[in-house]
Backbone bond lengths (Angstrom), bond angles and torsions (degrees), N, CA, C in turn:
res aa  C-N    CA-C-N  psi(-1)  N-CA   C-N-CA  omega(-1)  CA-C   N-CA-C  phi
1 X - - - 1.471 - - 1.527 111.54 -
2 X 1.605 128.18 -27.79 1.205 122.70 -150.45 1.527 93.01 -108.82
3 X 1.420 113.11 -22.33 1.560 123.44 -161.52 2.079 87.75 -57.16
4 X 1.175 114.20 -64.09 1.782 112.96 -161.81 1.319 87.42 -67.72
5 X 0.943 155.85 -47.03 1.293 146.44 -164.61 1.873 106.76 -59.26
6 X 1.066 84.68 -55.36 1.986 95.12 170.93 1.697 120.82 -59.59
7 X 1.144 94.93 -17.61 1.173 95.80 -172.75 1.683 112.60 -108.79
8 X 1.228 99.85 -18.05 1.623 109.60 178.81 1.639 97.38 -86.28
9 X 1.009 117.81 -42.99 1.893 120.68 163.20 1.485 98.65 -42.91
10 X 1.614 128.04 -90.58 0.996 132.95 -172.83 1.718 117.93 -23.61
11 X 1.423 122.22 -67.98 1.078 147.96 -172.17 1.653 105.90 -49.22
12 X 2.079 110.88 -60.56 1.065 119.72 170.45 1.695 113.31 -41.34
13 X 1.027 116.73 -66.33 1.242 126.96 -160.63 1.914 114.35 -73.19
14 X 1.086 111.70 -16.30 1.481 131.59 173.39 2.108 110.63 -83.17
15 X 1.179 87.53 -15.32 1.597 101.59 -177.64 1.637 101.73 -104.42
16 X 1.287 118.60 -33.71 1.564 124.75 -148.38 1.893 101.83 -101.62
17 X 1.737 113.62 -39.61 1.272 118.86 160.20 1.420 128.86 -71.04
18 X 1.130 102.45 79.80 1.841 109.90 158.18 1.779 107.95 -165.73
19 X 1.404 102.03 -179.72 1.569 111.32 -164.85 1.506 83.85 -80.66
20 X 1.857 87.22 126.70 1.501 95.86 159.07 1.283 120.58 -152.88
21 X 1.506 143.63 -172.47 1.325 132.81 162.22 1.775 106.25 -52.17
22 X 0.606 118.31 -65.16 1.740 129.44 -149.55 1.613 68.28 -64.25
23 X 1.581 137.33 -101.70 1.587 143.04 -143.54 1.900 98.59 -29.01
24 X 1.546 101.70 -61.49 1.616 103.10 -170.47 1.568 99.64 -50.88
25 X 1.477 141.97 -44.39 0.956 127.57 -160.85 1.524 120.17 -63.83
26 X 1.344 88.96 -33.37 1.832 100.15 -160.91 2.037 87.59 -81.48
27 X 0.900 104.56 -47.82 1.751 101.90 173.30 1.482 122.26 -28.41
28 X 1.464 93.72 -60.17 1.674 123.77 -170.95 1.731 81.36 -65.11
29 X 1.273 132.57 -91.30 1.963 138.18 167.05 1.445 103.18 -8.01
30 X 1.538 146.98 -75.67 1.194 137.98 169.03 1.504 115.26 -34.19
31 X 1.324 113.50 -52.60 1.455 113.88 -178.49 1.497 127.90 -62.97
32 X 1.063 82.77 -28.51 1.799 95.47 179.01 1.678 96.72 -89.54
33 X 1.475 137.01 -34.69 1.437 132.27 -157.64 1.774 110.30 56.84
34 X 1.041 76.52 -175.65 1.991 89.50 171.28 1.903 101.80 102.37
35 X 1.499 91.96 -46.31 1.792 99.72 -144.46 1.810 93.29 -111.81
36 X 1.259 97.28 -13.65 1.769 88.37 -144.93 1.350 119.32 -98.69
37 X 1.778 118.59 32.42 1.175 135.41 160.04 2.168 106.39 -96.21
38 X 1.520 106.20 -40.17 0.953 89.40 166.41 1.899 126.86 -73.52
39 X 1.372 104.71 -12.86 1.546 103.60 178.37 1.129 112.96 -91.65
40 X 1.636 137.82 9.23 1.293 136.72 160.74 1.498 118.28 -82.14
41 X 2.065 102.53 -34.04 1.078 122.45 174.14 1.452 123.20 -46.25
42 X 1.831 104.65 -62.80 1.592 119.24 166.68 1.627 115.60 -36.85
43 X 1.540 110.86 -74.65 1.079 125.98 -179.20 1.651 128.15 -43.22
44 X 1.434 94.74 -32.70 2.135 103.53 162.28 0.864 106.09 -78.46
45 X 1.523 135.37 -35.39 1.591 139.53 -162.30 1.761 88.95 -63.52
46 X 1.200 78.71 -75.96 2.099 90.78 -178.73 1.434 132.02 -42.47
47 X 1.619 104.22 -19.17 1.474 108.26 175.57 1.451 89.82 -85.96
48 X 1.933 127.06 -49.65 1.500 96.82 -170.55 1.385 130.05 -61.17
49 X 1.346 106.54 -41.67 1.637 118.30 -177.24 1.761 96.02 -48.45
50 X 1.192 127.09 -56.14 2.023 125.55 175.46 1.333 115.36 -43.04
51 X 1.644 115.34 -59.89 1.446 113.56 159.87 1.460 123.24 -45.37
52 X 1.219 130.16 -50.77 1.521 129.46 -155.36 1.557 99.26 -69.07
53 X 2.148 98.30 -48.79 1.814 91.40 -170.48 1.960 103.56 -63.32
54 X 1.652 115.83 -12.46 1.456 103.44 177.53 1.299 120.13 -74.37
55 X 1.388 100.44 -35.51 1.687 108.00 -179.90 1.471 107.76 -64.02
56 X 1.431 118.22 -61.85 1.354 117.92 174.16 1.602 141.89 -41.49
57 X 1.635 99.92 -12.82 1.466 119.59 178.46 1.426 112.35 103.86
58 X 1.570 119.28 -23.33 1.551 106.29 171.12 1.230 123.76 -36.83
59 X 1.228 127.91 -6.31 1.743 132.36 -164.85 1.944 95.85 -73.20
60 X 1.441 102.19 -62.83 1.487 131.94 160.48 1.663 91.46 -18.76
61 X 1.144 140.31 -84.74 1.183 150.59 -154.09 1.328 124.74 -60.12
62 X 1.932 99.19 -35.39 1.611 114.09 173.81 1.577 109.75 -82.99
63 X 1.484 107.46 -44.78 1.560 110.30 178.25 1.753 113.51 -42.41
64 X 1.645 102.14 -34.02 1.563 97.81 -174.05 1.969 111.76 -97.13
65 X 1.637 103.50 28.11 1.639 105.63 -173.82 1.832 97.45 -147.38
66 X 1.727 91.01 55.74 1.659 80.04 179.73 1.438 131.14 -69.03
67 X 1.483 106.12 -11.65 1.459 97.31 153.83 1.188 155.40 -74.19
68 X 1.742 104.20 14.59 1.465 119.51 -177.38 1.430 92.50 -94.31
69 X 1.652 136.07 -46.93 1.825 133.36 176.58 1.579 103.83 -67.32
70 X 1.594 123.31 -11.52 1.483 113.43 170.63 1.759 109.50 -72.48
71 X 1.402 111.14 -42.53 1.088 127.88 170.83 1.658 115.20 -45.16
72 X 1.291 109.47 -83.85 1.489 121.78 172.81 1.264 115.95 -42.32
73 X 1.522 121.15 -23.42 1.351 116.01 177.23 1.849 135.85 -96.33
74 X 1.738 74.70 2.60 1.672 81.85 173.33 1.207 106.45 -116.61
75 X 1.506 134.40 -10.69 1.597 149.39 147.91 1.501 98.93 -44.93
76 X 1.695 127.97 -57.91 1.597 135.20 -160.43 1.615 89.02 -72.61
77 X 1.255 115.05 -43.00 1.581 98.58 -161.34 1.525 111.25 -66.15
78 X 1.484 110.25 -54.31 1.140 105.86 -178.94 1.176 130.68 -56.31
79 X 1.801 123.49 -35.50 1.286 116.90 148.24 1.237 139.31 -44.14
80 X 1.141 133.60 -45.18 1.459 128.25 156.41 0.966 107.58 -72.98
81 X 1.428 157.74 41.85 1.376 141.15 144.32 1.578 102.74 -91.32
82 X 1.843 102.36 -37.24 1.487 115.58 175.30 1.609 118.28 -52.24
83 X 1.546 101.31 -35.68 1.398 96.18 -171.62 1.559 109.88 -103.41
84 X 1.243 116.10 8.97 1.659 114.98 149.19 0.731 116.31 -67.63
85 X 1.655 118.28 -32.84 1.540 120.39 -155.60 1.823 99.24 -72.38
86 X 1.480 77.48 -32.52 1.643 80.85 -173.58 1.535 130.96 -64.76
87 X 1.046 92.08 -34.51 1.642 127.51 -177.91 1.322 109.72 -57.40
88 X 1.671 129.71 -59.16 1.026 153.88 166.77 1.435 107.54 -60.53
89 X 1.185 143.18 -33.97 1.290 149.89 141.83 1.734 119.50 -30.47
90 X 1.367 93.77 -57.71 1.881 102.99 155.71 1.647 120.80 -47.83
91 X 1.286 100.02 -59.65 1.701 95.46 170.41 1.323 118.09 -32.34
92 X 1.225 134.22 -65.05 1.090 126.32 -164.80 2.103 119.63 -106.73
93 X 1.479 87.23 23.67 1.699 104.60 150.81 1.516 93.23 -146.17
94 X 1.853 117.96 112.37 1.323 119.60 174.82 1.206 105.61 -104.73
95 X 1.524 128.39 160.14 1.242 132.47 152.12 1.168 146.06 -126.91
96 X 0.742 143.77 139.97 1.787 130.83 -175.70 1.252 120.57 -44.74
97 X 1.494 122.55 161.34 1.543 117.23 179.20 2.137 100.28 -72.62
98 X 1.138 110.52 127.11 1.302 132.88 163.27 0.997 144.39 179.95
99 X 1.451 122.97 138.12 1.476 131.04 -139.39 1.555 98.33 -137.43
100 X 1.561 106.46 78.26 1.212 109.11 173.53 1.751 109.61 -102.72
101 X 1.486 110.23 -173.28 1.568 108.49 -157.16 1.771 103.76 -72.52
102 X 1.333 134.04 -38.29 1.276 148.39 153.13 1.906 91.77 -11.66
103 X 1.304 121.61 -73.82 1.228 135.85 -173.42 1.595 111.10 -44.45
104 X 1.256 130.82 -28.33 1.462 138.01 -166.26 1.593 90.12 -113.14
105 X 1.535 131.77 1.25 1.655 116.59 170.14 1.557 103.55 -74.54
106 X 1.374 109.32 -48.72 1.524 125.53 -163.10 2.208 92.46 -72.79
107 X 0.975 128.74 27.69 1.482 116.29 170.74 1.510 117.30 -85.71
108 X 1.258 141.70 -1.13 1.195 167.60 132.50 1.420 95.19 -33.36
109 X 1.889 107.09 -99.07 1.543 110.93 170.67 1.587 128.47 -16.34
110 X 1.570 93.62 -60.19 1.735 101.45 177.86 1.399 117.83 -37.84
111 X 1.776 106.35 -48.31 1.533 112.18 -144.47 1.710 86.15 -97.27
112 X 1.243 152.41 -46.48 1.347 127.42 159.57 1.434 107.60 -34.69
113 X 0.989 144.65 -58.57 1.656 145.41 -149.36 1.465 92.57 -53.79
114 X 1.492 108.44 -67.54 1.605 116.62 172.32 1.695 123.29 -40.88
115 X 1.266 106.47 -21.79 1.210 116.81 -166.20 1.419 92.22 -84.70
116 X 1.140 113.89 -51.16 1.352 121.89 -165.07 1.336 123.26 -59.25
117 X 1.300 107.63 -48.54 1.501 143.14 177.69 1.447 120.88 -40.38
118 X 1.631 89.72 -46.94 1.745 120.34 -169.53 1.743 93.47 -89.93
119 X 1.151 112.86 -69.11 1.515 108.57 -176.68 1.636 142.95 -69.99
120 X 1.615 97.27 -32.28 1.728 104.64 154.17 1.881 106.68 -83.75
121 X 0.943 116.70 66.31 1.461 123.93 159.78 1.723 108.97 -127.94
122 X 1.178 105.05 127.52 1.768 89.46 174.85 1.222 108.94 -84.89
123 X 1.740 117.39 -25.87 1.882 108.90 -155.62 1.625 81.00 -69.14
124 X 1.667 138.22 -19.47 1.421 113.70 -173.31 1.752 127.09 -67.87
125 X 1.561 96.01 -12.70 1.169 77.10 169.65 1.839 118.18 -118.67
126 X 1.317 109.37 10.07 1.099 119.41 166.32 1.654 116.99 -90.85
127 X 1.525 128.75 -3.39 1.139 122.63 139.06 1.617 128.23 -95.28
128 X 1.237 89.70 -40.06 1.704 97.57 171.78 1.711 127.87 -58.49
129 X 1.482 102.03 -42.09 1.255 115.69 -175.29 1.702 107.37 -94.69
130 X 1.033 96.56 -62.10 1.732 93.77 -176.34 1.419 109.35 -64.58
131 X 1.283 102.61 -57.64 1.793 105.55 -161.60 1.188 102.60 -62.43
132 X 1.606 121.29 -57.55 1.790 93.45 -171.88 1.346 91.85 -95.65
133 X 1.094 146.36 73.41 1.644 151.43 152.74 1.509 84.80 -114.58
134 X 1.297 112.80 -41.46 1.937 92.52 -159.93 1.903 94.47 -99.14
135 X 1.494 137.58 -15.96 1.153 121.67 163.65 1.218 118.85 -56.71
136 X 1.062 119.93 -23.55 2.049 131.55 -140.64 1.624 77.52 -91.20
137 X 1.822 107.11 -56.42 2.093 107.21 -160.93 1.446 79.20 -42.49
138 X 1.261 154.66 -74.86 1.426 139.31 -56.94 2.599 78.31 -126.95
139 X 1.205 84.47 -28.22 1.563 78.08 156.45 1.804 134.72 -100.74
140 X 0.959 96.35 9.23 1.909 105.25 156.69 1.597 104.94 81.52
141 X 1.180 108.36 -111.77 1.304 117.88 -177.55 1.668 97.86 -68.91
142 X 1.061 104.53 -40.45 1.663 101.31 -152.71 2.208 100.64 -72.90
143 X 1.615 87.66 -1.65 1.708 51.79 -168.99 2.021 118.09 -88.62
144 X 0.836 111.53 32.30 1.658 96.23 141.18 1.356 126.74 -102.26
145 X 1.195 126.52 -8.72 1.655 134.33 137.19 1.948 103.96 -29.95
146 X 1.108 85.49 -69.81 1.574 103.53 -172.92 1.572 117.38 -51.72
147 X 1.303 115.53 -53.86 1.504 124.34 138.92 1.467 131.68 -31.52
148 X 0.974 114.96 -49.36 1.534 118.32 173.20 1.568 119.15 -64.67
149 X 1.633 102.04 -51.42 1.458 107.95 164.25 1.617 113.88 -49.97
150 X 1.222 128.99 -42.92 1.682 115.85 -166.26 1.895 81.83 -75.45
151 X 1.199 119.62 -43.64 1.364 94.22 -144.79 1.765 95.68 -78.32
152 X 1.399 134.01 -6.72 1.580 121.17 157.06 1.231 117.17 -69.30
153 X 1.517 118.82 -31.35 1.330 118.43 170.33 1.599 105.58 -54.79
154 X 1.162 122.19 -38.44 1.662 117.65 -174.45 1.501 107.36 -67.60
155 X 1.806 123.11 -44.70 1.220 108.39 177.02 0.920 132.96 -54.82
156 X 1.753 115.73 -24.41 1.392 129.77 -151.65 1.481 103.22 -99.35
157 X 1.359 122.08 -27.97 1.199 130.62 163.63 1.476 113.48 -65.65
158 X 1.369 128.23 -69.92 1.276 119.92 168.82 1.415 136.39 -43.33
159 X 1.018 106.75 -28.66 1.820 117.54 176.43 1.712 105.66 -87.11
160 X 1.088 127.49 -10.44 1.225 128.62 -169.01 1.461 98.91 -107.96
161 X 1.314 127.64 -39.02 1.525 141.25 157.47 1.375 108.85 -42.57
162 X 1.540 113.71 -85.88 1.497 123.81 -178.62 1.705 100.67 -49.07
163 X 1.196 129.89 -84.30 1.551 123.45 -167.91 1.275 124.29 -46.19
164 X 1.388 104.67 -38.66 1.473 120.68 -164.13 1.799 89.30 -59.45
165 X 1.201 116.84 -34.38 1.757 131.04 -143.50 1.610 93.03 -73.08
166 X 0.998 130.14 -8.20 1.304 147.61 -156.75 1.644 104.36 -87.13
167 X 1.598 103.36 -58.05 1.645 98.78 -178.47 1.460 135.82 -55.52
168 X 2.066 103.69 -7.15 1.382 124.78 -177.48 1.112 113.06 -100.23
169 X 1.537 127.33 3.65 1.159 147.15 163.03 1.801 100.46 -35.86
170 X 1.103 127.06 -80.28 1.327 133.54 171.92 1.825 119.86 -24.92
171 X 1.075 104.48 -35.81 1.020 107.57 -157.71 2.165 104.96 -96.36
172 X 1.762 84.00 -31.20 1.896 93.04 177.25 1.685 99.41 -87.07
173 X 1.612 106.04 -9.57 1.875 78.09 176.95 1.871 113.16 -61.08
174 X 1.240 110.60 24.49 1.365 100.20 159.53 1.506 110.57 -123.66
175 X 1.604 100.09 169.54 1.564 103.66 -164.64 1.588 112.40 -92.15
176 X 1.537 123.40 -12.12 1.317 111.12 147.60 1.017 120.91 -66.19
177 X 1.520 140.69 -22.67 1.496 121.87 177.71 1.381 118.88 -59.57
178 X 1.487 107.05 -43.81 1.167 115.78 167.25 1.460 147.09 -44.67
179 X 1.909 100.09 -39.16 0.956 125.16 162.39 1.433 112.51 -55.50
180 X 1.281 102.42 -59.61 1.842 86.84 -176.59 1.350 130.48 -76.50
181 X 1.727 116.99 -19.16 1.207 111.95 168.27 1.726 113.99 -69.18
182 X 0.914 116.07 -12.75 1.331 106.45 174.74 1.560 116.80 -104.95
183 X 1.328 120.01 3.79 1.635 131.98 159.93 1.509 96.75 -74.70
184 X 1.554 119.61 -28.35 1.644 109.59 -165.34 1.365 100.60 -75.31
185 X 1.744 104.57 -42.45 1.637 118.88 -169.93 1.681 103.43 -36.42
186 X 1.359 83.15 -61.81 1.715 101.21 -149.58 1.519 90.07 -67.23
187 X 1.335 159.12 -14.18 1.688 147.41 -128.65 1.785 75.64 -140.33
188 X 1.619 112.47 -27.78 1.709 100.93 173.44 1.496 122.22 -96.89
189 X 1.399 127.64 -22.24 1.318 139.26 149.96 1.617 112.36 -58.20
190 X 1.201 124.69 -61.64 1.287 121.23 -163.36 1.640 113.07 -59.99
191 X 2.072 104.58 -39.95 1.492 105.25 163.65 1.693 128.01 -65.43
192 X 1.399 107.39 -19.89 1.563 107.25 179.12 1.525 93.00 -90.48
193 X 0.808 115.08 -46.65 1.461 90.69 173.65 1.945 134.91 -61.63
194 X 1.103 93.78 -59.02 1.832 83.82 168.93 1.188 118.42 -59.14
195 X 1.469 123.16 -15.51 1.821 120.37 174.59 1.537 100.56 -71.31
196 X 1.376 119.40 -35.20 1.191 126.74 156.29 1.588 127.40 -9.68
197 X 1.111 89.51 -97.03 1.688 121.19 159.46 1.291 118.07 -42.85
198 X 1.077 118.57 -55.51 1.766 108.47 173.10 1.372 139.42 -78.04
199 X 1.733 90.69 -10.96 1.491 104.60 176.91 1.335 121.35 -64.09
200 X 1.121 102.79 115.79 2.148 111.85 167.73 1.239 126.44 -50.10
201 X 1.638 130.65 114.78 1.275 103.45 174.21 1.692 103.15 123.26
């Protein structure tokens, strides 16, 4: 019983840890506070709903409509090229860490951004959907066991990202910190995005 479960943890979380649009965002969201319990919220929501249609076989369905991830993937690119642009735009107006009420108008804004982030990406559903859609078949009965595990691995990752992001608070109340985390943003958006765009296929 525990084996797919361990392994859908494992698997989840081996897919979900690395630099990406969606991780930098929710980082940058912890750091700032205000917003970034509901953007952990979105972002688990969205990993389960990806898992379930993988577990369930929708993966099967997308693999045979590759022009719907050709689509999404030139929508994802260009959006993150936008929000490097943006990002990099920050560099050179920095600010201190603060989370005044102005900051909780734009939570609307925030939570599309997230939306966006997570859903105009194609590799999300070509790891999320296919890849563990076709590990999960490959344990039988067990794989919505197996499913469940990636998608706690997603909460547990995101809440540990966003909250965790909190203890560096001290350290970004200055405006070079800022500066450079958002030179990383923008130098990591702007590359997922034009790989985007040029990618074949």
């Amino acid at each position: 019983m525990f084996a797919p479960l361990t392994a859908g943890f494992g698997t989840g979380l081996s897919l979900i840890v690395a630099i990406g649009a969606q991780n930098a965002f929710v980082l940058r969201q912890g750091l700032r506070g205000g917003v970034v319990l509901p953007v952990i919220l979105v972002c688990t929501l969205s990993d389960a709903v990806l898992i379930a249609a993988g577990v369930s076989g929708i993966g099967v369905v997308l693999h045979n409509w590759p022009s719907a991830i050709g689509v999404i993937r030139i929508v994802g690119g260009i959006f993150l090229v936008a929000y490097g642009i943006l990002a990099a735009y920050r560099v050179f107006r920095p600010a201190a860490l603060t989370v005044s009420p102005d900051a909780l108008t734009s939570r609307r804004r925030t939570l599309l951004t997230c939306l966006a982030l997570t859903w105009l990406n194609p590799h999300v559903y070509l790891d999320t959907v296919l890849l563990v859609g076709s590990v999960a078949a490959g344990h039988g009965d067990g794989r919505w066991l197996f499913g469940i595990g990636a998608i706690v691995a997603s909460a547990v990752w995101f809440s540990a990202l966003g909250l965790g992001a909190r203890r560096l608070s001290g350290v970004f109340a200055r405006p070079a910190a800022w500066r450079a985390l958002d030179a990383l943003i923008a130098v990591t958006m702007a590359a997922l995005g034009i790989a985007l765009l040029l990618e074949r296929g």
